[in-house]
C-alpha positions in Angstrom: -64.9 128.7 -191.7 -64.1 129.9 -187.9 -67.8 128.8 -187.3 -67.5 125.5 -188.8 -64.4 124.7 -186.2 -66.0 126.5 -183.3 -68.9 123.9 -184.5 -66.8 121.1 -184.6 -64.9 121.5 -181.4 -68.3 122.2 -180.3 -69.2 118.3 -180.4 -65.7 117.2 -179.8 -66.4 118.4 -176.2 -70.0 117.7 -175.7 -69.6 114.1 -176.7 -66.4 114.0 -174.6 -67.9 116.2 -171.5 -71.0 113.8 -171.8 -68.6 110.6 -171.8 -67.1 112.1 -168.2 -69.9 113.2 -166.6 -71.4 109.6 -167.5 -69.3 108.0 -166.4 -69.1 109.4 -163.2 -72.0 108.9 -161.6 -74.8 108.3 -163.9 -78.3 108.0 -163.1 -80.7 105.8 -164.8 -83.9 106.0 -165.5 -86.3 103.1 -164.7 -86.4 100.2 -167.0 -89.7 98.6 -168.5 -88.8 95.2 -166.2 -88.4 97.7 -163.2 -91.8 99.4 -164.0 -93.4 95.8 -165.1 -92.6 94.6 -161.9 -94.4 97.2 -159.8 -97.6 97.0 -161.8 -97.8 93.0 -161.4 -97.0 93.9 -157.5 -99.9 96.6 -158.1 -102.2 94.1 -159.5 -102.0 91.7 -156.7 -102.2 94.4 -153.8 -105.2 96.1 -156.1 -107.0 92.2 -155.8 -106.8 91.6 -151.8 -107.6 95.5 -151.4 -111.1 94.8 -153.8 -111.7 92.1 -151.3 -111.5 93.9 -148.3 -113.6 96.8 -149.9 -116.1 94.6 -150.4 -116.1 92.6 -146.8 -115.6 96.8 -145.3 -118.7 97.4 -147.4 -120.8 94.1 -146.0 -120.2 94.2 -142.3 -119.9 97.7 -141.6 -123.0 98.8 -143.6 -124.3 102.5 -144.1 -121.6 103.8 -141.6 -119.0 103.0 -144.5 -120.6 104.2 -147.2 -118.5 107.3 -148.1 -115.1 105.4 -147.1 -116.1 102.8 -149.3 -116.7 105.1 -152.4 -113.2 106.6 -151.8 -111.4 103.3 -151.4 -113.4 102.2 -155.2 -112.4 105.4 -156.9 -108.4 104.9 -155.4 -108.6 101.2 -156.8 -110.1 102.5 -160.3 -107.5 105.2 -160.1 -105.0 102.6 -159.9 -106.4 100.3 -162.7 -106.5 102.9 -165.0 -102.8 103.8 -164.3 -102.1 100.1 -164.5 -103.4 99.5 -168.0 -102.0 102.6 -169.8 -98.5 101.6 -168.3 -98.9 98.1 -168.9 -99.3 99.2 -172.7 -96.4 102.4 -172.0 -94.1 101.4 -169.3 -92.5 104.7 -170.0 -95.4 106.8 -169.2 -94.1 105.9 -165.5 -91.5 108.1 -166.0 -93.6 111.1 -166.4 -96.2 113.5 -164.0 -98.7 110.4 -164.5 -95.7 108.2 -162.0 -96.3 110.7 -159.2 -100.3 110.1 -159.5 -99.8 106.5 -159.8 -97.5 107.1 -156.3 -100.1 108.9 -154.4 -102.7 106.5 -155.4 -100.8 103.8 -154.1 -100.2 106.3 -150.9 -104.5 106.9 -150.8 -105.1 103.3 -151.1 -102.6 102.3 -148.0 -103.7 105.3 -145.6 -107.2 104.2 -146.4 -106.8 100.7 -145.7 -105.2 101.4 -142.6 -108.5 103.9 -141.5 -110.6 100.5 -142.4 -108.7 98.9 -139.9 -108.6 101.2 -137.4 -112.5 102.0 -138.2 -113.3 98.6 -137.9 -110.9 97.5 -134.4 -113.6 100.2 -132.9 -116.4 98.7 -133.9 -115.1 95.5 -132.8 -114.7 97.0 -129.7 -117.9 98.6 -129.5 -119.7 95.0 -130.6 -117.5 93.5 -127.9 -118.7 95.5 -124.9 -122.0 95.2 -126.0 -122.0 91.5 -125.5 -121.7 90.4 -129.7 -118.6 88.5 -128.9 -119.4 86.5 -132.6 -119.9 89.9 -134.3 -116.6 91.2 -132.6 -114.3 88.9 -133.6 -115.6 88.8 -137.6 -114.7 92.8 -137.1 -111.4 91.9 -135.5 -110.7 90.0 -138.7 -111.9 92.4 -141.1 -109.5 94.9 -138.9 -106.2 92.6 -139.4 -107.4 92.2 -143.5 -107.4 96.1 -143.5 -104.1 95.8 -141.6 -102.4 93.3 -143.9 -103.6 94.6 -147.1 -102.1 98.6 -146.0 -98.9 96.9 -145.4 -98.8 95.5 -148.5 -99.8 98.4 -150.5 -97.7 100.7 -148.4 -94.3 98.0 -149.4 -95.6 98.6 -153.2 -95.6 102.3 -152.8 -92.5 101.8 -151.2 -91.2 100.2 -154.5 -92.9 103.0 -156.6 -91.6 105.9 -154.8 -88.3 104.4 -155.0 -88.3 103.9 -158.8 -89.9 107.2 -159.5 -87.0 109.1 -157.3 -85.0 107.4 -159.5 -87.2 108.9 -162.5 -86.9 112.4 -160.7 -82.7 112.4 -160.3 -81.8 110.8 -163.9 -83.8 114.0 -165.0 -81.7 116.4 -163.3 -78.8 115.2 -163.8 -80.1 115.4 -167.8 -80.7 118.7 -167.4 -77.7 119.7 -165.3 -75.8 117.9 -168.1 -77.6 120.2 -170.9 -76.8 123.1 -169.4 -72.9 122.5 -168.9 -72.8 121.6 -172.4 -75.1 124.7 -173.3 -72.6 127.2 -171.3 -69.3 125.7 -172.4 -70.7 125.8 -175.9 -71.1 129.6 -175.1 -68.0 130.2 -173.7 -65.9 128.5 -177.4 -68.4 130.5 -179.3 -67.1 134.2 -177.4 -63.8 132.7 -177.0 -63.5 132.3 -180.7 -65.0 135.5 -181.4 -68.1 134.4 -182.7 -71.0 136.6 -180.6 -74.6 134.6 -180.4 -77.4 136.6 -181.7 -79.4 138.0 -179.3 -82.9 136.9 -179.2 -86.0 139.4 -180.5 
C-alpha cells in the first residue's frame, strides 16, 4: 500500500514538475511547416546549383572534372535527403538533419570554389587577349557566387531549425532526469529501497 502512494505522489509531481519546467522556458522542436519550408527553399537552391554545375562543367572542361563529380554527388546527397523528409518531415529531427546540414554546407563552400575557380580563369583568358571568353567566365563566376549565397542563406535556415532540434532534446532529457532523481529521492524518503540492478 506505501508503494502504491509513493507511486501516486510519484505522478502527482512529475506531471506537476513537467507543467513548471514547461512552462518556463520550453523548447520546441521543429514543426512539419518549419521543416516543409526548408526543403521547398532546398529545392529551389538544388535547381539554380544543377544549372551552374552544368554551365561549370561546359566552359571549364577537363580541368573541372573532379569538382564537378563532387558538386553532383552533394546535389544527389541533397535530393535524397529531400524526398525521405518530404515523405517524413520528422526524420529532420534526427542524425539524418545534421547530414542534410552539412550537405547544404558542401554544396555552398563548393559553389563558392566554382566561383573563385572560374574569376581565375577569367582572368587568365583575359590577359591572354579572350576578352569574349573572359567575360562568359566572369558570369559563370557571379552564377557560382549567387547560387553559394543562396544555399549558404538555406543552410542558414537549416542549422537554425536543427539547433532548435538539438536544445528541445536536452532540455527532454534534462527534464527526464529531474523527474528520474526526485522519483528516487520519494522512493528512499518513504522507505521504499530500489532494487539494485544484476
Amino acid at each position: 500500500m506505501l508503494l502504491l502512494r509513493c507511486a501516486s505522489a510519484s505522478i502527482v509531481l512529475i506531471v506537476s514538475f513537467a507543467v513548471a519546467v514547461n512552462a518556463q522556458t520550453e523548447k520546441t522542436f521543429p514543426t512539419d511547416d518549419e521543416i516543409n519550408l526548408v526543403l521547398t527553399q532546398t529545392e529551389r537552391a538544388i535547381q539554380q546549383y544543377k544549372l551552374v554545375i552544368d554551365q561549370e562543367e561546359i566552359q571549364t572542361g577537363k580541368s573541372a572534372t573532379d569538382a564537378v563529380a563532387k558538386d553532383r554527388q552533394v546535389v544527389n546527397g541533397l535530393e535524397t535527403a529531400v524526398k525521405a523528409f518530404k515523405r517524413k518531415p520528422q526524420g529532420f529531427n534526427g542524425p539524418l538533419g545534421f547530414a542534410f546540414f552539412q550537405w547544404l554546407d558542401d554544396a555552398s563552400r563548393n559553389a563558392l570554389l566554382c566561383g573563385s575557380g572560374v574569376s581565375a580563369q577569367a582572368a587568365l583568358q583575359m590577359m591572354a587577349g579572350n576578352t569574349g571568353k573572359a567575360n562568359s567566365l566572369l558570369h559563370l563566376a557571379q552564377s557560382c557566387n549567387d547560387v553559394a549565397t543562396l544555399i549558404y542563406t538555406v543552410s542558414e535556415n537549416a542549422g537554425s531549425l536543427y539547433l532548435r532540434y538539438v536544445e528541445a532534446e536536452e532540455q527532454l532529457a534534462t527534464q527526464g532526469a529531474e523527474v528520474a532523481k526526485r522519483c528516487v529521492e520519494i522512493l528512499k524518503k518513504n522507505g521504499a529501497q530500489p532494487k539494485p540492478e544484476r
